[in-house]
Residue, then its C-alpha position, 0 to 999 in steps of 0.5 A: x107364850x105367844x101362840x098362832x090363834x087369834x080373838x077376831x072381833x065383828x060387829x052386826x047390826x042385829x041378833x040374826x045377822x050375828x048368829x047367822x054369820x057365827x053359825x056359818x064361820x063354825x060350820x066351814x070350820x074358819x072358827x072354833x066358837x064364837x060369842x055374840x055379845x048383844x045390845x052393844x053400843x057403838x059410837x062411830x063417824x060414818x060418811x061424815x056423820x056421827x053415828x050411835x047404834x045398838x050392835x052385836x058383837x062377836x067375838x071370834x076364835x081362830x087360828x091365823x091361818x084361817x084368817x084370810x079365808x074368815x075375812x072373806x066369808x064375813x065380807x062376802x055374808x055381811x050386810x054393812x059396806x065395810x064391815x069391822x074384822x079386827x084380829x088380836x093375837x092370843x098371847x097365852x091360855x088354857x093349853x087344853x082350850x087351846x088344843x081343842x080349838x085347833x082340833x076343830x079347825x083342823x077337823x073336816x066334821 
């Protein structure tokens, strides 16, 4: 059963960049919950350079039709130069969770 919602991944380089970013992408109603997953370790190559640092990771839960206005609002409120949104398609779950997500993305509060 493949269904339109994704889990959007974003890491941040501190606890209050994160919630502020979750906080925000809730309340436009551009994700239905999001979990930050702190004191990640990410390893990655950066201008050249090996990188090692502690991040927070969210994991977001959208509709694709939100994505377009999701990636905006993370580009536009987060701190790094290129910030990471990745979107992987939800291919089954809990019909109920489902539906209560696409009721919060469809509600206006």
């Amino acid at each position: 059963m493949s269904t339109h919602y994704r889990l959007v991944f974003c890491t941040c380089p501190d606890d209050e960049t994160a919630t502020a970013l979750a906080k925000g992408l809730v309340e436009a109603h551009l994700a239905a919950c999001v979990n930050l997953l702190p004191n990640i370790r990410s390893i990655y190559t950066w201008k050249g350079n090996l990188e090692i640092d502690s991040e927070v990771l969210l994991v977001i839960k959208t509709r694709q039709d939100r994505m377009e206005a999701l990636e905006q609002f993370i580009l536009s409120h987060h701190p790094y130069e290129l910030p990471e949104v990745v979107a992987v398609s939800l291919e089954q779950g809990n019909q109920g969770y489902l539906e209560w997500l696409g009721t919060w993305l469809d509600s206006t509060d």
